[in-house]
C-alpha positions as protocol buffer text, in pm:
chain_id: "A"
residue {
  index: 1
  type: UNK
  ca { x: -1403 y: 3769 z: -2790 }
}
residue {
  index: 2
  type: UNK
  ca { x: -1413 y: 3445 z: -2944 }
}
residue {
  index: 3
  type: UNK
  ca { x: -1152 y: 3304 z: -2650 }
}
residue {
  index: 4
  type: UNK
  ca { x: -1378 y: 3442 z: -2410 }
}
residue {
  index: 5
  type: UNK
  ca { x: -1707 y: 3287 z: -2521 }
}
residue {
  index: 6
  type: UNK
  ca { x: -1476 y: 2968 z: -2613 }
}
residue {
  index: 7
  type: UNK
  ca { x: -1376 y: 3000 z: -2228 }
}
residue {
  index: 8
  type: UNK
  ca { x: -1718 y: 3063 z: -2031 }
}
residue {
  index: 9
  type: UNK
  ca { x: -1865 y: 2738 z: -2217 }
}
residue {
  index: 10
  type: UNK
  ca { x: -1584 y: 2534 z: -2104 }
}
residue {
  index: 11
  type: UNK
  ca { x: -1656 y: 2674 z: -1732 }
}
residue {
  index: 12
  type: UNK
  ca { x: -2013 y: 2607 z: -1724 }
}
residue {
  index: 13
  type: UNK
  ca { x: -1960 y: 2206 z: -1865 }
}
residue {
  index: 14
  type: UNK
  ca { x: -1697 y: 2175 z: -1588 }
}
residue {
  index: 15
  type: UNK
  ca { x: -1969 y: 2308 z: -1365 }
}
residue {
  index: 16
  type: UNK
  ca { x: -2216 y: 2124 z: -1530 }
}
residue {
  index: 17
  type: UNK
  ca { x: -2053 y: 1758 z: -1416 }
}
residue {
  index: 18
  type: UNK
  ca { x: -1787 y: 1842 z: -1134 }
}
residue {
  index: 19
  type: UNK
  ca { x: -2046 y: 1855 z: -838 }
}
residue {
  index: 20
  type: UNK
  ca { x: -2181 y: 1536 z: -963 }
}
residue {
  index: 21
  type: UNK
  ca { x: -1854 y: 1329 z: -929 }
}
residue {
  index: 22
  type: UNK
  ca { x: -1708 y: 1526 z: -627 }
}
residue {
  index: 23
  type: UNK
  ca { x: -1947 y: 1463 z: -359 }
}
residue {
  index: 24
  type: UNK
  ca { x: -1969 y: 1127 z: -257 }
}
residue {
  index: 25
  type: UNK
  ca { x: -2215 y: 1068 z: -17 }
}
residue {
  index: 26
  type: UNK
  ca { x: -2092 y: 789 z: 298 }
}
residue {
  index: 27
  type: UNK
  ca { x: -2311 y: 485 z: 302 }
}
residue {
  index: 28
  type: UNK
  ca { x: -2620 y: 480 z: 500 }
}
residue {
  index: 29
  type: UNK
  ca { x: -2500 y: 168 z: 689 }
}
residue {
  index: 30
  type: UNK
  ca { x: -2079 y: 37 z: 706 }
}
residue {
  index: 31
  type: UNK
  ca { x: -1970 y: -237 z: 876 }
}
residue {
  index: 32
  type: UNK
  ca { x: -1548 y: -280 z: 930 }
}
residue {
  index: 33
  type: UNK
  ca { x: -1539 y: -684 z: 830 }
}
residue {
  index: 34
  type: UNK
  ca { x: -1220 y: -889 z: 972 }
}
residue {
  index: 35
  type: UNK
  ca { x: -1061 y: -1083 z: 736 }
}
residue {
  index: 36
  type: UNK
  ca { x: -843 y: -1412 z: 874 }
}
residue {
  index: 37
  type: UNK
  ca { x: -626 y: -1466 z: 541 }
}
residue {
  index: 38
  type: UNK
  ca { x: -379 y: -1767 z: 489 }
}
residue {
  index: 39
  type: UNK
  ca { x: -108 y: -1764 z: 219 }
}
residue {
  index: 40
  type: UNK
  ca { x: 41 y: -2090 z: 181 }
}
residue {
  index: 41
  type: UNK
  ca { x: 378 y: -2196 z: 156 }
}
residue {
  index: 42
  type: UNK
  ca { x: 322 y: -2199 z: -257 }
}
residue {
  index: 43
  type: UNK
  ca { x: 201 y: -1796 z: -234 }
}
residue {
  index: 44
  type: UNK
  ca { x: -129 y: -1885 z: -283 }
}
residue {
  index: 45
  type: UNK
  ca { x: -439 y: -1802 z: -116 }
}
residue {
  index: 46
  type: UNK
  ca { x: -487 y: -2076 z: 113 }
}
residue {
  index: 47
  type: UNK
  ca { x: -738 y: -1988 z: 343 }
}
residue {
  index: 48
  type: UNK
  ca { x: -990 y: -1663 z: 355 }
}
residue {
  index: 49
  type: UNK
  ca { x: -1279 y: -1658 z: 652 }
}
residue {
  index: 50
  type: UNK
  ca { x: -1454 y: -1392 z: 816 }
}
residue {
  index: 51
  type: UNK
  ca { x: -1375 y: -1330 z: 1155 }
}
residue {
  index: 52
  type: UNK
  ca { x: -1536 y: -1037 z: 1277 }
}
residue {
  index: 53
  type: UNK
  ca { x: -1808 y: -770 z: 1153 }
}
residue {
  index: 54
  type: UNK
  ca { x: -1824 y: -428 z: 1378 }
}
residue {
  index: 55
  type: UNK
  ca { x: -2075 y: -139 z: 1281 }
}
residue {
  index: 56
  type: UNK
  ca { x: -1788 y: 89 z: 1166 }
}
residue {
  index: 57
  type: UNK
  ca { x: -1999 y: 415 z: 1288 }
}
residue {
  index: 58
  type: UNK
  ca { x: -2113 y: 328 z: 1620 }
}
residue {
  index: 59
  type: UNK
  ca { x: -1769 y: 328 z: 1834 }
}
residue {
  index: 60
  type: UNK
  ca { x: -1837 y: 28 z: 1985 }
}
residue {
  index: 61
  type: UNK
  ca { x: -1657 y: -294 z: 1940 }
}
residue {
  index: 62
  type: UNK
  ca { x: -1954 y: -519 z: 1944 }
}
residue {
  index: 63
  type: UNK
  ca { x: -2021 y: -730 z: 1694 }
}
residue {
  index: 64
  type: UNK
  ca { x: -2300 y: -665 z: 1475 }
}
residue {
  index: 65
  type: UNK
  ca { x: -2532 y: -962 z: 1397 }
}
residue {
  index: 66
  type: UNK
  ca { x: -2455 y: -916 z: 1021 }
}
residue {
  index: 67
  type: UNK
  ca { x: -2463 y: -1160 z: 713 }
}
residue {
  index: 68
  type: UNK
  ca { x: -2160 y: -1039 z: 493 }
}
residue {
  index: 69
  type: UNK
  ca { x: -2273 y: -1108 z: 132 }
}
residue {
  index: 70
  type: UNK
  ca { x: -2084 y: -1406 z: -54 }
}
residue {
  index: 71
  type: UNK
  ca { x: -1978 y: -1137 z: -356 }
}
residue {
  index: 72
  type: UNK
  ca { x: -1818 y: -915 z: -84 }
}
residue {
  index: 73
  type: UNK
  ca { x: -1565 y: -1199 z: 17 }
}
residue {
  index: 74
  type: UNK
  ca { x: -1536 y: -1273 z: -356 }
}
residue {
  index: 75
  type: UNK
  ca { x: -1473 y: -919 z: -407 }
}
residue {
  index: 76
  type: UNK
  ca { x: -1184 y: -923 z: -100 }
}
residue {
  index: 77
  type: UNK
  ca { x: -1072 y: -1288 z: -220 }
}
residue {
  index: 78
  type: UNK
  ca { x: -987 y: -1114 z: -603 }
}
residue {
  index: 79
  type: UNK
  ca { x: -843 y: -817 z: -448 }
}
residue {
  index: 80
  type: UNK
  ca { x: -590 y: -1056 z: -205 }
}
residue {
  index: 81
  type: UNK
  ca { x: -514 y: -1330 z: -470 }
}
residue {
  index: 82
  type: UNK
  ca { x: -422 y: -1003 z: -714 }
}
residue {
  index: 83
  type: UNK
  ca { x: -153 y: -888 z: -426 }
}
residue {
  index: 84
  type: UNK
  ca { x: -317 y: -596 z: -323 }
}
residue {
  index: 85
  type: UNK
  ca { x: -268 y: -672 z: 53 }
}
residue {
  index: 86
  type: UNK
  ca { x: 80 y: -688 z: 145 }
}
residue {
  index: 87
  type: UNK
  ca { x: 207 y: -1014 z: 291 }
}
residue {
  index: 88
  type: UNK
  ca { x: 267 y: -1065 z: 664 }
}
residue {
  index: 89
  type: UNK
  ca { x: 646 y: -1075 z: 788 }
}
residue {
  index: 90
  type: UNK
  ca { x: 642 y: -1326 z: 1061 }
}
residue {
  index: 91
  type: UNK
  ca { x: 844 y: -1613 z: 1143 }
}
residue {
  index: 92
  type: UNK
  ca { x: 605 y: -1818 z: 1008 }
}
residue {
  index: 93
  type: UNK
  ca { x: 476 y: -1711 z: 633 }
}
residue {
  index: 94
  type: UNK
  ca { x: 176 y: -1975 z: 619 }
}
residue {
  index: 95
  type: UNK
  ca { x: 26 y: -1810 z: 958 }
}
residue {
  index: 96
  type: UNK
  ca { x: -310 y: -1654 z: 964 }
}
residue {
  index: 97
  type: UNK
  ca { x: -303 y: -1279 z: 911 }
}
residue {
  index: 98
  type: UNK
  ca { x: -551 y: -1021 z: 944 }
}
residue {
  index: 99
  type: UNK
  ca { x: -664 y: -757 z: 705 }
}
residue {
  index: 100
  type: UNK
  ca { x: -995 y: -537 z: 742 }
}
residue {
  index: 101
  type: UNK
  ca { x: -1242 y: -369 z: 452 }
}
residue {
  index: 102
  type: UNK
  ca { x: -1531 y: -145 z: 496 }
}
residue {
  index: 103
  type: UNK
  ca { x: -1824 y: -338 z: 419 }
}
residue {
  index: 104
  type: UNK
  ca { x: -2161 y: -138 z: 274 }
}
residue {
  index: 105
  type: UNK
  ca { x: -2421 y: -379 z: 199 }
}
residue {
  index: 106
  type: UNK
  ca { x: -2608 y: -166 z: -16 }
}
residue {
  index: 107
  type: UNK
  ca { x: -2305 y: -173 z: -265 }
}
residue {
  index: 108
  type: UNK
  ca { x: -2145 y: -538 z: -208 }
}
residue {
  index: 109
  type: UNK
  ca { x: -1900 y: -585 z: -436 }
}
residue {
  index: 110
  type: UNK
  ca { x: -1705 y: -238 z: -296 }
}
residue {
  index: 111
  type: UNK
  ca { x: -1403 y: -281 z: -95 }
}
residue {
  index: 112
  type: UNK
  ca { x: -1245 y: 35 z: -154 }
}
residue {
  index: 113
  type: UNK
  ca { x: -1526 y: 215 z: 49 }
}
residue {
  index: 114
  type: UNK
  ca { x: -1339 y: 521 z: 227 }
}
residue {
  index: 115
  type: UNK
  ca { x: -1540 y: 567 z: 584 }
}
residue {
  index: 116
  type: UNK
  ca { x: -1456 y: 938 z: 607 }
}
residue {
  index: 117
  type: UNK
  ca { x: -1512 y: 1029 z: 208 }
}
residue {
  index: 118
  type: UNK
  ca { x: -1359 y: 1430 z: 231 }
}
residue {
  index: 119
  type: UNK
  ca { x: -1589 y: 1707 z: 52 }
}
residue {
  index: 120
  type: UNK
  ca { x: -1492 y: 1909 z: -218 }
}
């Protein structure tokens, strides 16, 4: 009986703070921002602009008259300069290269936004 009781509390935390932490709701506006990235000959970052911004939801590749917020690009500069975007394999290893992150300006430091979050 104990077990059981032991059991049935466990279940009702769990579904006490599951729902909260499974559903993820997508952002109200998301932009897919173009990254032009140089690495230099040296492996370091040598260049980082922003090329493009396209309203990620509305099919269309306009692009949106948007002002991409500085810690955003700080946020995509740490995230390059620690690796996590995997080196071009051209001829040419100092040419410009392209990389893309969903931008959400209500939560600008986020680059690991998922457009299509799945539902649990």
């Amino acid at each position: 009986m104990g077990r059981l009781l032991l059991f049935a509390s466990m279940l009702a935390v769990l579904a006490l703070v599951h729902p909260a932490q499974a559903r993820e709701r997508p952002p109200k506006s998301l932009y897919a921002v173009t990254f032009g990235v140089v690495i230099g000959a040296d492996q370091e970052l040598a260049a980082l602009r922003v090329v493009r911004v396209v309203d990620a939801r509305s099919g269309s590749d306009e692009t949106a008259n948007v002002k991409v917020a500085d810690a955003f690009v700080a946020a995509v500069r740490k995230q390059i300069v620690a690796g996590k975007v995997p080196p071009g394999t051209d001829a040419d290893p100092t040419a410009e290269r392209f990389s893309y992150f969903f931008y959400n300006p209500a939560a600008p430091t986020r680059i690991d936004i998922d457009p299509n979050p799945r539902h649990k």
